[in-house]
C-alpha positions as CSV (number, residue, x, y, z in Angstrom):
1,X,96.1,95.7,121.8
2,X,97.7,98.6,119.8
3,X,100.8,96.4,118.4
4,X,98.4,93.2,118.0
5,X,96.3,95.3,116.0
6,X,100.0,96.4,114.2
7,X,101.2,92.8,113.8
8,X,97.7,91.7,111.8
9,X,97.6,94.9,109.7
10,X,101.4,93.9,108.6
11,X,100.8,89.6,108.7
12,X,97.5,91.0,106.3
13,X,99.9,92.9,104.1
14,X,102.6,90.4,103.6
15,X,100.1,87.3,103.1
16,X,98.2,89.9,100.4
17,X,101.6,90.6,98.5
18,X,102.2,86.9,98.4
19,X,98.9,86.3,96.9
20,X,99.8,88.9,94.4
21,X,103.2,87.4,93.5
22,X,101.2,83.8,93.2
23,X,98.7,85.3,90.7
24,X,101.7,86.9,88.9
25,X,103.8,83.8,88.8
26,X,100.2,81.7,87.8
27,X,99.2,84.6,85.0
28,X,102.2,84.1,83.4
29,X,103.7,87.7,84.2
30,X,107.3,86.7,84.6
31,X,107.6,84.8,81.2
32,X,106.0,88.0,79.6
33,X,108.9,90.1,81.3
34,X,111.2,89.1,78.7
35,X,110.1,91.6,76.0
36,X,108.5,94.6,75.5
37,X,105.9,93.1,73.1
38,X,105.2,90.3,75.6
39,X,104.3,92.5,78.2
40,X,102.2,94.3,76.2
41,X,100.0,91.2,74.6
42,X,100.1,90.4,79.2
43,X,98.6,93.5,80.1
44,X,95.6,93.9,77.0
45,X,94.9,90.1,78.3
46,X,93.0,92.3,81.2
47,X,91.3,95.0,79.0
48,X,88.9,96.5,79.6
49,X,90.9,97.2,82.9
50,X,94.1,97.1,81.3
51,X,94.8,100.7,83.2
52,X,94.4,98.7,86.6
53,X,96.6,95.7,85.8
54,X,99.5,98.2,84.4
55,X,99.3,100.4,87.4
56,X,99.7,97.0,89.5
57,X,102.4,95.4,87.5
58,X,104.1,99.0,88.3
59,X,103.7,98.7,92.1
60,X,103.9,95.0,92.0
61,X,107.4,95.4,90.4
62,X,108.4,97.4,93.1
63,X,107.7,95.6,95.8
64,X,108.2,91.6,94.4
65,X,109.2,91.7,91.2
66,X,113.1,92.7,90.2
67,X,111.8,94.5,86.9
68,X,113.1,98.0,86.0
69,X,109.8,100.4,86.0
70,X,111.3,102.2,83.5
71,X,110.8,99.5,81.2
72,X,106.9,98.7,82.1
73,X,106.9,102.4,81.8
74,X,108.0,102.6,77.9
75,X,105.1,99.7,77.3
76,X,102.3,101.7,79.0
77,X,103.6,104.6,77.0
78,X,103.1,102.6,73.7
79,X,99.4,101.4,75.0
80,X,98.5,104.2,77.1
81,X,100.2,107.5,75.8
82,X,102.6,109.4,77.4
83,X,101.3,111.2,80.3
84,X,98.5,108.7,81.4
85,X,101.5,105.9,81.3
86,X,103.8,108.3,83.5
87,X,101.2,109.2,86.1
88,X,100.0,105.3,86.6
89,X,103.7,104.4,86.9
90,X,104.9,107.4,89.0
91,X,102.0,106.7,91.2
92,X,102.6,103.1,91.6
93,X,106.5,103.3,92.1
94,X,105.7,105.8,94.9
95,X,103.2,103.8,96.6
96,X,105.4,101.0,96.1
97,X,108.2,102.8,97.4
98,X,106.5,103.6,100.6
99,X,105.5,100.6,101.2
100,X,108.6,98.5,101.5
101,X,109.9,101.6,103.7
102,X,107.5,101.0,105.8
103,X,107.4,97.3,106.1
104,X,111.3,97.3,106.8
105,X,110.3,100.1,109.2
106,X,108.1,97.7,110.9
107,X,109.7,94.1,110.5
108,X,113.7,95.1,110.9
109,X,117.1,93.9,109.8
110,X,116.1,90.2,109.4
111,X,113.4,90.9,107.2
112,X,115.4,93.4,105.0
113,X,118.3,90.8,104.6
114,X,115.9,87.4,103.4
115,X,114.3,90.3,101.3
116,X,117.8,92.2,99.8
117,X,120.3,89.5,100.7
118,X,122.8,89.8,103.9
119,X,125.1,90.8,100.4
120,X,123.3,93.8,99.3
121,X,122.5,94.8,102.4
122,X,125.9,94.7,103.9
123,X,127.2,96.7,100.9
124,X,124.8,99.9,100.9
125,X,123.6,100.0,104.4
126,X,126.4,101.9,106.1
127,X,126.5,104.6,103.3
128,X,122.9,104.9,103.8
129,X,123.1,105.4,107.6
130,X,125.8,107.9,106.8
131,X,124.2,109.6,104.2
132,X,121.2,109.0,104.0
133,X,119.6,111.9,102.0
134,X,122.8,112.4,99.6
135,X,122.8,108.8,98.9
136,X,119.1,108.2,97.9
137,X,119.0,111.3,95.6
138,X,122.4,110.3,94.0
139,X,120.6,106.4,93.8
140,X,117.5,107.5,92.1
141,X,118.8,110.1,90.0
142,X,121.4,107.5,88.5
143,X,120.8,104.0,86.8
144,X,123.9,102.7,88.4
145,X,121.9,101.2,92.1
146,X,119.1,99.3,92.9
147,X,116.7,101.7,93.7
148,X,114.1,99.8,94.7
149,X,116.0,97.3,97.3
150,X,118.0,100.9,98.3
151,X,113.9,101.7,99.2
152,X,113.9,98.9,101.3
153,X,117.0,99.9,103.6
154,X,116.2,103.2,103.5
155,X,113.8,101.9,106.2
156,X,116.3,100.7,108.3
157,X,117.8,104.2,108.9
158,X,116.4,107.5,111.1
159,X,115.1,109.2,108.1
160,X,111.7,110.0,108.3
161,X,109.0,108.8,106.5
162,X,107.8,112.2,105.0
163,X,111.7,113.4,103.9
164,X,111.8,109.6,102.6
165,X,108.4,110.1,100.5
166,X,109.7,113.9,99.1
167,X,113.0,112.9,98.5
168,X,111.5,109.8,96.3
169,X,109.0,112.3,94.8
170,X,111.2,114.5,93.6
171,X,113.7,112.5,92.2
172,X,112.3,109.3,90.9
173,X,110.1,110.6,88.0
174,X,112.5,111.8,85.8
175,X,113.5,108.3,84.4
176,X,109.9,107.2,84.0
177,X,108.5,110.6,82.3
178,X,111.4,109.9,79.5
179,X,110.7,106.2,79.2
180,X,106.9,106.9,78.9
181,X,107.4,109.4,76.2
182,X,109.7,107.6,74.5
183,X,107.1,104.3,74.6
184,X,104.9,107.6,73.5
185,X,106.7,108.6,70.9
186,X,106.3,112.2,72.5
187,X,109.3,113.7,70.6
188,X,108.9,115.4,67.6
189,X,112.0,114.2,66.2
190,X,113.2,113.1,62.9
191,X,114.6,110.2,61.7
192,X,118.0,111.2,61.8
193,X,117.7,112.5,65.1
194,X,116.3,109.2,66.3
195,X,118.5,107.3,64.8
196,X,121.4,109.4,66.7
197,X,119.3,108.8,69.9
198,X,119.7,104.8,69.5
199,X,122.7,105.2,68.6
200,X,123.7,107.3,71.7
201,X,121.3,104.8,73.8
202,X,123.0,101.9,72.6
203,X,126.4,103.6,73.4
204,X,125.3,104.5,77.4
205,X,123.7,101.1,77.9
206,X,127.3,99.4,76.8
207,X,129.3,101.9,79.1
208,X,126.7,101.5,81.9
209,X,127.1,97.6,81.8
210,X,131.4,98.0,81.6
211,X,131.6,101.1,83.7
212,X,128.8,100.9,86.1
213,X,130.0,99.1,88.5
214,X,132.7,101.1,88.7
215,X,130.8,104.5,89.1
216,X,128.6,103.1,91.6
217,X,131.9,102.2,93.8
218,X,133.5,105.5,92.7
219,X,130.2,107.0,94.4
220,X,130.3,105.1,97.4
221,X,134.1,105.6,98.3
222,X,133.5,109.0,97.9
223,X,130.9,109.2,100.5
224,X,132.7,107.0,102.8
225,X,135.6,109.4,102.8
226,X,133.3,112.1,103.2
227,X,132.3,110.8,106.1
228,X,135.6,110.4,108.0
């Protein structure tokens, strides 16, 4: 009766999440992914619970959508205000997080791999088993991985779902507090400095998209070798 009652709760979840990604697909949330001022004009559609849709777009695009958080996070910081668009966002990428740990906990290698791809998984999961607590702190601190699908096989591995939760907690809002106040416009900065900020944004995006790929294999040798 115990796993029954563990095989609805999870058949309850998944056939609620595909709701969710039907109404997203149906509202029109993935066109208004393109831009920043199209998701904006998406979530004030909702007001006056424009606080509730952001906070599930946030989790949403954690557990469906392939959409950075960071930026949904710069939009809510532009509606919202810094510090009410972090903790909505920090809150649902969390929750988020946890949840696909869990349901790759519960469901298992075939799930992860229609969910990830037998590619993605093939490529991070033995660095994970490994090294598991190095790996996820180096994934979430950097912009280099997936974090979100590394979430996912993080579930396939011993770690524990408490280490998994304070290991996400502490390094996953660092990205999302700098996005929000930069959506914010939290920084007292002048133009000049600004303007040396885009500049220097501009220049890491570039290397990031040439170079990243490279880092992120760079990383993952080195812990492969470690591991010998």
């Amino acid at each position: 009766m115990k796993r029954a009652g563990k095989y609805l709760s999870l058949a309850a979840v998944l056939l609620l999440l595909l709701g969710c990604g039907v109404f997203l697909w149906h509202s029109g949330f993935f066109a208004a992914a393109s831009s920043q001022e199209s998701m904006q004009a998406y979530i004030q559609r909702f007001a006056p619970y424009s606080h509730l849709c952001f906070f599930l777009v946030q989790f949403l695009s954690v557990v469906l959508a392939p959409i950075p958080s960071n930026i949904t996070a710069l939009v809510g910081g532009v509606m919202f205000g810094t510090w009410l668009s972090f903790f909505l966002t920090f809150a649902a990428v969390l929750l988020g997080s946890l949840l696909v740990f869990v349901l790759a906990r519960n469901l298992g290698q075939s799930f992860v791999n229609r969910v990830v791809g037998e590619r993605v998984s093939a490529k991070y999961l033995d660095v994970i088993h490994a090294k598991t607590d190095v790996f996820l702190v180096l994934a979430f601190l950097f912009p280099f991985f997936p974090d979100d699908l590394l979430c996912i096989l993080a579930g396939l591995t011993p770690i524990s779902l408490r280490r998994f939760f304070f290991i996400a907690m502490l390094t996953r809002p660092w990205g999302l507090l700098f996005a929000s106040a930069l959506g914010g416009a939290s920084f007292s900065i002048p133009v000049w400095g600004m303007a040396l900020i885009g500049v220097a944004g501009a220049a890491l995006f570039l290397l990031g998209m040439k170079y990243g790929d490279r880092v992120e294999a760079s990383i993952l040798r080195a812990l492969r070798r470690d591991d010998l």
